[in-house]
Every structure is written in structure tokens, then in C-alpha cells.
C-alpha positions as a Markdown table, in Angstrom:
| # | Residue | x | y | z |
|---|---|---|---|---|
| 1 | Unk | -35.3 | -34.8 | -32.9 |
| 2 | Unk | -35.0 | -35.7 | -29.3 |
| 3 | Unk | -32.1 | -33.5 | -27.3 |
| 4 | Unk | -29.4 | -35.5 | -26.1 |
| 5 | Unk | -29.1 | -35.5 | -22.3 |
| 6 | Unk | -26.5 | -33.7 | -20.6 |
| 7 | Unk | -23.9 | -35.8 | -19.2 |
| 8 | Unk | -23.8 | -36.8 | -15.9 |
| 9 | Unk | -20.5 | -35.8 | -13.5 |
| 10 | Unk | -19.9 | -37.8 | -10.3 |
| 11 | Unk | -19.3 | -35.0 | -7.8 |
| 12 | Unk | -16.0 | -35.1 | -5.9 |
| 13 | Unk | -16.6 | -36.9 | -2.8 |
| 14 | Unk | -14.2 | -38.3 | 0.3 |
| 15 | Unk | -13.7 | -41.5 | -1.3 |
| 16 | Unk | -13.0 | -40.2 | -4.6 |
| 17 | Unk | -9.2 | -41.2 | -5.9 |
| 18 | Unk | -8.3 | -37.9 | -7.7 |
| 19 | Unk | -8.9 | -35.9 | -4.1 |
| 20 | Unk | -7.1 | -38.6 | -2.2 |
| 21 | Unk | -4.1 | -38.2 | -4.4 |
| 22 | Unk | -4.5 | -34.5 | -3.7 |
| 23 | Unk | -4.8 | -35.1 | 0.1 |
| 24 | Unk | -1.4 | -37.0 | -0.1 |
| 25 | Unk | 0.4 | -34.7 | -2.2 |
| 26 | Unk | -0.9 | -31.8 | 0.2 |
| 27 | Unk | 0.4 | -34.0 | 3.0 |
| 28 | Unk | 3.6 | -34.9 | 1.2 |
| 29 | Unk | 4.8 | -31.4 | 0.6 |
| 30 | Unk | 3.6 | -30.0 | 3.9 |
| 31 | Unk | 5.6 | -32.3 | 5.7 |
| 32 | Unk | 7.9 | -30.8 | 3.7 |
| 33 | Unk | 7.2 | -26.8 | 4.5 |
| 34 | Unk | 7.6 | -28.5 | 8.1 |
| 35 | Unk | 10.9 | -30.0 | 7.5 |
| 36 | Unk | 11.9 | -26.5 | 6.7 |
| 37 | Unk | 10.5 | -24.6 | 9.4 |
| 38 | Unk | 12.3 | -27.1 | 12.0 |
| 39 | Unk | 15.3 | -26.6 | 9.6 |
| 40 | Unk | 15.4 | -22.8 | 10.4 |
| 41 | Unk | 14.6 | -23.4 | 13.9 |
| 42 | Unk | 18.1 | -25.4 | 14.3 |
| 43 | Unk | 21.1 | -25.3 | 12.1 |
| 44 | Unk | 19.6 | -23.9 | 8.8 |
| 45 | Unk | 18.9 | -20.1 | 11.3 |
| 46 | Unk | 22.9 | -19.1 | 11.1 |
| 47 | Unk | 22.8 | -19.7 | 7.5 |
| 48 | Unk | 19.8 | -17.8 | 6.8 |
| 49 | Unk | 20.7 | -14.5 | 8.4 |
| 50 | Unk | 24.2 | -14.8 | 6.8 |
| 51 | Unk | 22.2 | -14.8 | 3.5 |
| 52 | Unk | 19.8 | -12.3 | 4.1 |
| 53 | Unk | 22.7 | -10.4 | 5.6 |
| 54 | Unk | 24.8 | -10.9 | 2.6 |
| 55 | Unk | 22.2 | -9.7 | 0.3 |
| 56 | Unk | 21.2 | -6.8 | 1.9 |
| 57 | Unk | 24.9 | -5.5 | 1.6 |
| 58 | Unk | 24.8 | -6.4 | -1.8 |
| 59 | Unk | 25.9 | -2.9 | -3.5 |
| 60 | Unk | 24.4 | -4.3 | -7.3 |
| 61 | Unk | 21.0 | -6.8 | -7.5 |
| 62 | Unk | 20.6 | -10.4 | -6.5 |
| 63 | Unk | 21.0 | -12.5 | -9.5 |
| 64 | Unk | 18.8 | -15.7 | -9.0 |
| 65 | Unk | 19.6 | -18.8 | -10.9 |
| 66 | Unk | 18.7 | -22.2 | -11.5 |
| 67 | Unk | 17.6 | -24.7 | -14.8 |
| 68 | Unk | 15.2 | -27.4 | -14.5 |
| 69 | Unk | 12.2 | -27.0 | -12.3 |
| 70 | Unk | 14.8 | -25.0 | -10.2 |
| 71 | Unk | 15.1 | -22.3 | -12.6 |
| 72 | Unk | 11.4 | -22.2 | -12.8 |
| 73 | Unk | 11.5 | -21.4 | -9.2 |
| 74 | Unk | 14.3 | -18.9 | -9.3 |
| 75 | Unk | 12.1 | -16.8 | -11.8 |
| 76 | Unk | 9.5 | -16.7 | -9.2 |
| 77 | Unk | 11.9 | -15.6 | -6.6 |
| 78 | Unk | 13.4 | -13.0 | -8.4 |
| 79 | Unk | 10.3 | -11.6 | -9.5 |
| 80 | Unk | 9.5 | -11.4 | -5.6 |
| 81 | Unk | 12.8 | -9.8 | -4.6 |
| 82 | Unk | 12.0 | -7.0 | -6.9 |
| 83 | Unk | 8.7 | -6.3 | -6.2 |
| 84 | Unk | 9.5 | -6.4 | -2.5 |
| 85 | Unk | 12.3 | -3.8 | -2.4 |
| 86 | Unk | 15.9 | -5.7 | -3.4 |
| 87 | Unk | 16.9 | -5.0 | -7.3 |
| 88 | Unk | 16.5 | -8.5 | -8.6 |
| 89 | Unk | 16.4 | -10.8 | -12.1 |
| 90 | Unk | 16.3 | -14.2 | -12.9 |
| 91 | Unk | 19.7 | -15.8 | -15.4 |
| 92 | Unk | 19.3 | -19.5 | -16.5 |
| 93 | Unk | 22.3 | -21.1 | -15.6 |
| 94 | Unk | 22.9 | -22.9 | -19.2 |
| 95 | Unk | 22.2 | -19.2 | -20.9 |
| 96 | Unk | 25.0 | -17.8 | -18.4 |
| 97 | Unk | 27.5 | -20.2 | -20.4 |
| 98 | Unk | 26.5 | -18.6 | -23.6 |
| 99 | Unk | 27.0 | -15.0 | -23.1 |
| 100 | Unk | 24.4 | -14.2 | -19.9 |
| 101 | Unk | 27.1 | -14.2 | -17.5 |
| 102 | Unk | 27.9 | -10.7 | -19.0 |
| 103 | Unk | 24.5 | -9.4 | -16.9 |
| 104 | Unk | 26.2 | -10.4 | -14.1 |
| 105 | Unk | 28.8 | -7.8 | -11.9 |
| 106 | Unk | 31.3 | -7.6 | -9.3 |
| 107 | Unk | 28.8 | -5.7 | -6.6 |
| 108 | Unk | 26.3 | -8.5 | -7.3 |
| 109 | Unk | 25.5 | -11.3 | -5.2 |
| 110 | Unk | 24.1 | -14.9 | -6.5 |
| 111 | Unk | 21.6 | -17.0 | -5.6 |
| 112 | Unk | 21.7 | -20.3 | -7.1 |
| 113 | Unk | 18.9 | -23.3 | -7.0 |
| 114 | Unk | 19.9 | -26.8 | -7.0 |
| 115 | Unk | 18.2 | -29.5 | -5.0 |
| 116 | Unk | 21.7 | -31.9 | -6.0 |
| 117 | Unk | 24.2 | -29.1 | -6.3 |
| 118 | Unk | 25.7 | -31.4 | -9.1 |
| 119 | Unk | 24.7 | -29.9 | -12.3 |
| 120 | Unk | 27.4 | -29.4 | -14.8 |
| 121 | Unk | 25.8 | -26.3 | -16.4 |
| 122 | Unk | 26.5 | -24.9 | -13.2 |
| 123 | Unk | 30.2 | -25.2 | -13.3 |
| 124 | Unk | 31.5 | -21.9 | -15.2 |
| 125 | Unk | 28.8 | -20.1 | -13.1 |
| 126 | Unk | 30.7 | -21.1 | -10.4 |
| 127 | Unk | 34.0 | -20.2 | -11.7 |
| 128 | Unk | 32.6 | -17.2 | -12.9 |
| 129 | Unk | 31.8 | -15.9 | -9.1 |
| 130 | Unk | 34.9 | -17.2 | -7.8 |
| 131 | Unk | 37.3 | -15.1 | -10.1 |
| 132 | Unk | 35.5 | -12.2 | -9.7 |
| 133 | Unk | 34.7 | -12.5 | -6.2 |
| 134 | Unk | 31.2 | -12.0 | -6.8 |
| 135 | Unk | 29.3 | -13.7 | -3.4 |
| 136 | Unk | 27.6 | -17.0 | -3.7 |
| 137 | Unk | 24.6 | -18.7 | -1.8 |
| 138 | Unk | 23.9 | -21.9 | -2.9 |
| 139 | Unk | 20.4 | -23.6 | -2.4 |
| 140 | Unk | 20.7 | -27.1 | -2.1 |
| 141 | Unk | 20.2 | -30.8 | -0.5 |
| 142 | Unk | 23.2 | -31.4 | 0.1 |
| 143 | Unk | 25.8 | -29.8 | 2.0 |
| 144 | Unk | 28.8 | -32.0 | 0.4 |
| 145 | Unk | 27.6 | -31.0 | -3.3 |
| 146 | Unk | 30.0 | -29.1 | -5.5 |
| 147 | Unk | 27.6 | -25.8 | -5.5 |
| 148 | Unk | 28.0 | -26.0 | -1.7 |
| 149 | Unk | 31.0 | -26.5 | -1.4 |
| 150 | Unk | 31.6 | -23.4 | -3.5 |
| 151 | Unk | 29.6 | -21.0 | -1.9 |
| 152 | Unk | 29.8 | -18.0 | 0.4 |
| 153 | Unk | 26.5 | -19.6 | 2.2 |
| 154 | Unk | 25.2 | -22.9 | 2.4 |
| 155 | Unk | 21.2 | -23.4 | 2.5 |
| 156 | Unk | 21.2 | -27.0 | 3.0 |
| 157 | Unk | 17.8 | -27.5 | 2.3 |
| 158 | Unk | 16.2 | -30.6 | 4.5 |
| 159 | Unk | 15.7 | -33.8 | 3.6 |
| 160 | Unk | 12.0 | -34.7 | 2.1 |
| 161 | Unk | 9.8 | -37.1 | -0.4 |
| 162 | Unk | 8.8 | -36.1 | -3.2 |
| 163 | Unk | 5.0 | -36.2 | -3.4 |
| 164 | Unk | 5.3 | -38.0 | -6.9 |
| 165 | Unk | 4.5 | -41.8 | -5.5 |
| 166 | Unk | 8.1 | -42.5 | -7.5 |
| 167 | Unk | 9.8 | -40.3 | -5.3 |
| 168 | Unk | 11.0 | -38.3 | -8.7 |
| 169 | Unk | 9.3 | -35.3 | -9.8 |
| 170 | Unk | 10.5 | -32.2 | -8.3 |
| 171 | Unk | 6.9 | -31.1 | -6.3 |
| 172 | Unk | 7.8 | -31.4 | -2.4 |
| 173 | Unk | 11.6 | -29.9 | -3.1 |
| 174 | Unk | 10.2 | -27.1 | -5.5 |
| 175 | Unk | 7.6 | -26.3 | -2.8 |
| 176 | Unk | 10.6 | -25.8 | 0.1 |
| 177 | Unk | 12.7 | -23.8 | -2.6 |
| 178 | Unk | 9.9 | -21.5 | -2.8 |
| 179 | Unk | 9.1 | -21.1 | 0.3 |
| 180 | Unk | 12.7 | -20.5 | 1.7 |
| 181 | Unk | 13.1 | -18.3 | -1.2 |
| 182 | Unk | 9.8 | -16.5 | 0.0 |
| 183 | Unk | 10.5 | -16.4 | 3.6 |
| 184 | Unk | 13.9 | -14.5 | 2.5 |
| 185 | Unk | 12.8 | -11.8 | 0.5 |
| 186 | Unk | 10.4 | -11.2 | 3.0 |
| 187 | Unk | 13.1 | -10.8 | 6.1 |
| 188 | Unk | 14.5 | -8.3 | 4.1 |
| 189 | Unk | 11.6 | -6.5 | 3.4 |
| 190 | Unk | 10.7 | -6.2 | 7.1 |
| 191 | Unk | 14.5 | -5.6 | 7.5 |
| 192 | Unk | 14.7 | -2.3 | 5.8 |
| 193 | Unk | 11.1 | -1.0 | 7.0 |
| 194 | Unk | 9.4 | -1.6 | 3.2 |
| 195 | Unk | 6.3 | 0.0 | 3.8 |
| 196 | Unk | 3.0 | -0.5 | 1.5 |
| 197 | Unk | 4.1 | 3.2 | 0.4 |
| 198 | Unk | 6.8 | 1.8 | -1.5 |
| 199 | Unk | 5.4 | -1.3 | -2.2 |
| 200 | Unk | 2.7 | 1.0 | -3.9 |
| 201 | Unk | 5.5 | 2.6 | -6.4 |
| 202 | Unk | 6.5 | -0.9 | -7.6 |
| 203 | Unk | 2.7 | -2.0 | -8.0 |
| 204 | Unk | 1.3 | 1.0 | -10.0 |
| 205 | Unk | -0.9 | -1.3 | -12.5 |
| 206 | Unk | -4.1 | -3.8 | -12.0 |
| 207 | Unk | -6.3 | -4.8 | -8.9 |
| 208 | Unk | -3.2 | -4.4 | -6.6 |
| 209 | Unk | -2.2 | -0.8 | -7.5 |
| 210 | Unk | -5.7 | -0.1 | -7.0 |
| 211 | Unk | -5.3 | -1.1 | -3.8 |
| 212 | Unk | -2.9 | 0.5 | -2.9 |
| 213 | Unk | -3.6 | 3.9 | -3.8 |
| 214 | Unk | -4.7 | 6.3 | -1.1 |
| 215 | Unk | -7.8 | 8.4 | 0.2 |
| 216 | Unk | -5.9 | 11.6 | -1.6 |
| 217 | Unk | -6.0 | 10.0 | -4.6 |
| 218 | Unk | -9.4 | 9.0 | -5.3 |
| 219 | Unk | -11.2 | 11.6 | -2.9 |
| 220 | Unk | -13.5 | 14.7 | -4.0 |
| 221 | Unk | -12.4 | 17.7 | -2.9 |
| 222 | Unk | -12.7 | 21.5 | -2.7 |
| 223 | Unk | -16.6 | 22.9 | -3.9 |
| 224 | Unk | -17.3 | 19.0 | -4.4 |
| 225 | Unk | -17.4 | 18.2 | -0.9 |
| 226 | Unk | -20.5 | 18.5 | 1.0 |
| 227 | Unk | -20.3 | 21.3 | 4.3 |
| 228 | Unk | -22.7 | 22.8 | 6.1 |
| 229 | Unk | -21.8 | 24.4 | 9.7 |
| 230 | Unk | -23.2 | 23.4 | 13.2 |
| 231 | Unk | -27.1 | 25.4 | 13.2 |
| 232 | Unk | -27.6 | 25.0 | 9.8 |
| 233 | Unk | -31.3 | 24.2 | 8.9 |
| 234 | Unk | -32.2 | 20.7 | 7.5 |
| 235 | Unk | -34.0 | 22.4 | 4.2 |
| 236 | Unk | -30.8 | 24.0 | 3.5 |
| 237 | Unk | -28.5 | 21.0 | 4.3 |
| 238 | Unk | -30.2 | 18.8 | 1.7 |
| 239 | Unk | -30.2 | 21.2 | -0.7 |
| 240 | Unk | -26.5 | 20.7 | 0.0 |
| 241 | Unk | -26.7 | 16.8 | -0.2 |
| 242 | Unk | -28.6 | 17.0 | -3.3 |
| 243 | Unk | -26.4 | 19.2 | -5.2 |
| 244 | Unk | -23.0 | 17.9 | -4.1 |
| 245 | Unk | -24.7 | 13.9 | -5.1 |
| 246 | Unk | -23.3 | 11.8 | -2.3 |
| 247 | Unk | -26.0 | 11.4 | -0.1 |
| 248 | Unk | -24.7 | 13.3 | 3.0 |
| 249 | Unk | -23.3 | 16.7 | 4.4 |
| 250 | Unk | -20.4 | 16.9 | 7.0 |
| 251 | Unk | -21.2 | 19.5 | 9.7 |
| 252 | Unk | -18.8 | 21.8 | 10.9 |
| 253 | Unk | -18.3 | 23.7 | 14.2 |
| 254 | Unk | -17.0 | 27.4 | 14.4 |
| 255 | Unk | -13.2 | 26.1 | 14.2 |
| 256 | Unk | -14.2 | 24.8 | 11.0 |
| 257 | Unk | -13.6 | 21.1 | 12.8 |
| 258 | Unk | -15.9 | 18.1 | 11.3 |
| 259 | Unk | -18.3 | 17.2 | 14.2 |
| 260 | Unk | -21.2 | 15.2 | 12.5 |
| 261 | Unk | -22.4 | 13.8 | 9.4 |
| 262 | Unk | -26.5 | 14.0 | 8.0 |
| 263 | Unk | -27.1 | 11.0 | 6.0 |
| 264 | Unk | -29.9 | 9.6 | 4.2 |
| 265 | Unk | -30.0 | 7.3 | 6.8 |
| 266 | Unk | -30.3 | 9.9 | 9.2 |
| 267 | Unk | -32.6 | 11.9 | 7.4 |
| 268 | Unk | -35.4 | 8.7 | 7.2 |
| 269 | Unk | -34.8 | 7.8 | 10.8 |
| 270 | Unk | -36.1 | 11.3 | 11.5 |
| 271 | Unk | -38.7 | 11.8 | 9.0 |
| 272 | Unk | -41.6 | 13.8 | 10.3 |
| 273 | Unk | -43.7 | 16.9 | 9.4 |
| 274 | Unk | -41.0 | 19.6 | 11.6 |
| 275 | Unk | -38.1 | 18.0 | 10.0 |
| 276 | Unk | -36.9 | 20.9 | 7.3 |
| 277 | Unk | -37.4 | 23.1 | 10.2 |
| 278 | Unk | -35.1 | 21.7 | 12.4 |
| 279 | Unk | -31.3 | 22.0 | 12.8 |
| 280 | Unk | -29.0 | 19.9 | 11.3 |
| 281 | Unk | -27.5 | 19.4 | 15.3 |
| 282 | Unk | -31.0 | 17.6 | 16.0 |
| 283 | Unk | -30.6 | 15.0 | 13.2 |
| 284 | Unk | -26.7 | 14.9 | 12.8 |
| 285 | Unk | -24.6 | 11.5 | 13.5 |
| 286 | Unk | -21.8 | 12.2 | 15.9 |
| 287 | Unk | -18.6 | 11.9 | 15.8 |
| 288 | Unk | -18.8 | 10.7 | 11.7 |
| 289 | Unk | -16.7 | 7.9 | 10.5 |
| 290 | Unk | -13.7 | 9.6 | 8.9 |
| 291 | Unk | -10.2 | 8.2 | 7.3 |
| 292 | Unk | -6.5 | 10.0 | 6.7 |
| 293 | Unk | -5.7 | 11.3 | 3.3 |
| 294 | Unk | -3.1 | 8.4 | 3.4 |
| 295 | Unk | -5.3 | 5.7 | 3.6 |
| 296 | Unk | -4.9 | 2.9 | 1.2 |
| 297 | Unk | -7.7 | 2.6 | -1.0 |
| 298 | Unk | -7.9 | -1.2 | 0.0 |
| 299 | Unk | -8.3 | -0.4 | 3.8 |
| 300 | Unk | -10.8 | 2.4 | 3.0 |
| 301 | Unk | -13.0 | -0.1 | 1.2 |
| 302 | Unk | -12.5 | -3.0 | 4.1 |
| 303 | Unk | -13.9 | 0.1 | 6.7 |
| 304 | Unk | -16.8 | 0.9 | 4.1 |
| 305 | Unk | -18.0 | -3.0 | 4.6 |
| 306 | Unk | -17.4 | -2.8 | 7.7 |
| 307 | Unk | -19.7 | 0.1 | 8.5 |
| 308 | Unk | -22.1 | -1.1 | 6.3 |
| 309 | Unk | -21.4 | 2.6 | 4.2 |
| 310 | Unk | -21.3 | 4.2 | 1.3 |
| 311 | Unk | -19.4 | 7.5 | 1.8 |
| 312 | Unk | -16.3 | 7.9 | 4.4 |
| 313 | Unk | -15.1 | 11.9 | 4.9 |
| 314 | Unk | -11.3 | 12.5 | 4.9 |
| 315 | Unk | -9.4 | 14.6 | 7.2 |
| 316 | Unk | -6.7 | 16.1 | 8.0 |
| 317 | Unk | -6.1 | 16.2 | 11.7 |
| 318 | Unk | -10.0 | 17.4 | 12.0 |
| 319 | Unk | -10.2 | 19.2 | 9.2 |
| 320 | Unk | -12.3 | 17.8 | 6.3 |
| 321 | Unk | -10.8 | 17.9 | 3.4 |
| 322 | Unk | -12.3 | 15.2 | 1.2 |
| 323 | Unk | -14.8 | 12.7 | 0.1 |
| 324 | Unk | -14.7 | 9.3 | -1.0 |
| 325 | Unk | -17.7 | 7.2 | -2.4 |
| 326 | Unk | -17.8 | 3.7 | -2.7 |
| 327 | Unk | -18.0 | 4.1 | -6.3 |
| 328 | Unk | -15.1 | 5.4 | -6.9 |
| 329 | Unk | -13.2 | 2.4 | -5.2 |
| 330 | Unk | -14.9 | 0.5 | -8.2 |
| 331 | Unk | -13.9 | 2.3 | -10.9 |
| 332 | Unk | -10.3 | 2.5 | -9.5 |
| 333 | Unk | -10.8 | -1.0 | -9.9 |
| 334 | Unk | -10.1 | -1.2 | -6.0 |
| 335 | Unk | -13.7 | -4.2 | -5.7 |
């Protein structure tokens, strides 16, 4: 019996009608993201440092809300706030009626998403904040809506079409919530000097964490490194490299200072009949490529590529005190 034929797709081209609906919806909510850049640039600034200001002096977490696709948007936010440095979680407004708003406190402050500002659901949220004085900054289209109205801080969000040709599915206005949202958490983050050091502690699992381990953590050290000092012969330095398994040997001077490297590399672009005879000063690369025991793992393996490398040598000051092979950036699951 005869195969049947594979069927035939029509590869996406210019004139195709799916990508020109993608090319306007890019455009739509774009123009959007632009909207809100121009936004900050003119009346929407004020309000955006008061809000960063008044969640940095928060003395409890941020509690983002929202229902709809606005609530889907607050999750993402929140999740962002806590993984950049400011104690965060996500409340659906409708639950907060039903028993939720008992996560919320007095040293809290509230971020709530609503591109009307008119939902009902958000009423005893409202009411909630106000009799416990609990801050509010209200995300929202308009500046006359009964969530702005209420709150501390107004983030009249601008003006923009949706990218749905109906002008009605939340796409272009969920794009500018997230992005405002984003560009917040981030101001904060640079506000209170989060470095990737801390960032690291709140990322300890998958390709990230990897990443952002350090040289001291994934390096070989001690007998494992491979050492041999300045007029050592090259018989007895690859004995060294052979034994140790990385392919190299630092060389030292008297201070016990790195200085050079042999390589593999070095040892075939000397290869000749003298060359166990000679000193490792003949054949050694100088000064070796070298990284800080607090180098992220991420920006040792960027240098390795770089360099075209396999091995980097860690220091301390210029003191060797480490190893780390390109292998072991892939099984810390760093590549």
C-alpha cells in the first residue's frame, strides 16, 4: 500500500493574513508602550515616584490586586516585586470580599488594577483601605473613576486601542499594565541597590540560579588545582596537567603570584623534539585569563565564549585559588 504524502504547509510569507494581523496587533500595542513612555515623561512622572516612594516606605508587603484580565496581570506583577527585592502577593479582588481581605494589614500598601476603575467587586476593598488607613495606588484609565478617586496615588494610565479590531479585548491596556507595573518594581530595585547577590538568594532553583551562582561555588580547589612554579620543566608540568585532568597548569612566581598558564594549546604550538627539556617560562601564556571568586557563573561562561576556552583560573587578588572547567558550568545547568 502506497504511503500517503505528507501534507503540504504554505510557509509564512509578507502577504500572509495571520502575520499581518500580528504586525498590527504589534503595532497596536506598541503604540501603546509609547503612549506610556510619553505618559511618564509629562504628568504621569509625579505620580510615579509618589508610588514607588510610597511602596518603598511600606513597613508590610505590597498587596497587588485586580479580577479580570487585570487580576491576571496583578499576579504577574506581584510575582515580580518579590523576586526583585519588595515582599509582595497577589489577592483577587472578588476573594478579598469573601474572607482574603484578612491577608491584608495596616503596614501594607495596595496596588489595585482597573483599566475603568468602576468595578463593584472593588468597593469593600476600597472601604477596607480607607478604615484602616492602609495606602492605596490605583491603576487606571481614568482619573475620574471611583478607584481613583479613592486612592492615595493616581496612575492614570493613557489613553489607547485595543489591538482587538472591536476595540474590546483587553490586549493593548494589559500590555501598558504590565509594563508600568514592570518599570515600577524595577525603580525600586535600582532604588535600594538590589544587586544580582541578592537577586541570587531569591533565585536558588533552575537555569537562572545556575546562573547566578559564583566562581567559589563551582570551582576546584586546593590539591585539584593544577600549579607548577616559574622554572619548572615541561616533562614535569604535564605530568601535572595530566594528573590534575584540565588540560593546563598555572605557573607561579616566587610570591606564589599566578603569572602564566601552559595549555594544550600552548603545548602543540610548541611541539618539537627539545620540548620536555625546556622550561615552562619558554612555552607559558602570559598574563592567563583569570576571574574573581565572585564571579557569576553566567558571566564566567559569557568570558569562556568569548575566549574561545575551556578552563578560566580564579583568584584572589593574584593568588590562585581555583579552577573552573567549562564542564562544570553544564552540569550546574549554567548552558
Amino acid at each position: 500500500m502506497a504511503k500517503p504524502k505528507p501534507l503540504m504547509t504554505k510557509s509564512s510569507g509578507p502577504d500572509d493574513g495571520a502575520v499581518q494581523s500580528a504586525l498590527r496587533t504589534l503595532d497596536a500595542e506598541a503604540s501603546g508602550v509609547a503612549a506610556l513612555s510619553a505618559a511618564l515623561k509629562s504628568d504621569l512622572g509625579a505620580a510615579f515616584t509618589a508610588a514607588a516612594e510610597l511602596i518603598r516606605k511600606a513597613k508590610g508587603r505590597l498587596i497587588v490586586t485586580g479580577l479580570g484580565k487585570s487580576g491576571h496581570i496583578g499576579r504577574k506583577i506581584a510575582a515580580t516585586f518579590a523576586s526583585t527585592g519588595t515582599p509582595a502577593f497577589f489577592v483577587h479582588t472578588a476573594e478579598a470580599s469573601h474572607g482574603d481581605l484578612g491577608m491584608i494589614t495596616a503596614d501594607d500598601a495596595i496596588l489595585a488594577l482597573s483599566w475603568s476603575g468602576e468595578q463593584p467587586e472593588m468597593r469593600n476593598l476600597i472601604a477596607y483601605a480607607a478604615r484602616f488607613g492602609i495606602p492605596l495606588i490605583a491603576m487606571t484609565a481614568d482619573k475620574d473613576s471611583t478607584l481613583s478617586k479613592a486612592a492615595d496615588v493616581q496612575l492614570t494610565l493613557p489613553k489607547a486601542r485595543e489591538a482587538c479590531p472591536h476595540n474590546l479585548a483587553p490586549t493593548t491596556s494589559s500590555l501598558m499594565m504590565l509594563a508600568l507595573g514592570d518599570a515600577l518594581a524595577i525603580a525600586l530595585l535600582e532604588g535600594r541597590g538590589f544587586t544580582s547577590t541578592d537577586f541570587s538568594v531569591l533565585h536558588p532553583g533552575g537555569k537562572l540560579g545556575a546562573l547566578l551562582k559564583h566562581a567559589r561555588d563551582l570551582m576546584h580547589s586546593g590539591e585539584a588545582l593544577p600549579l607548577k612554579p616559574l622554572g619548572t620543566k615541561m616533562s614535569d608540568a604535564l605530568i601535572e596537567m595530566t594528573s590534575k585532568g584540565f588540560a593546563c597548569v598555572g605557573i607561579t612566581d616566587h610570591n606564589g603570584d599566578l603569572v602564566g598558564i601552559v595549555t594544550d594549546g600552548d603545548v602543540r604550538r610548541h611541539m618539537h623534539p627539545n620540548l620536555l627539556a625546556q622550561s615552562v617560562d619558554e612555552i607559558m601564556t602570559r598574563p592567563p585569563k583569570t576571574i574573581g571568586r565572585d564571579t557569576l557563573a553566567g558571566e564566567a561562561l559569557e568570558l569562556l565564549n568569548k575566549l574561545k576556552i575551556i578552563t578560566l583560573i580564579v583568584t584572589e587578588g593574584k593568588k590562585p585559588v581555583g579552577i573552573i572547567h567549562l564542564h562544570d558550568l553544564l552540569r550546574a545547568g549554567v548552558a
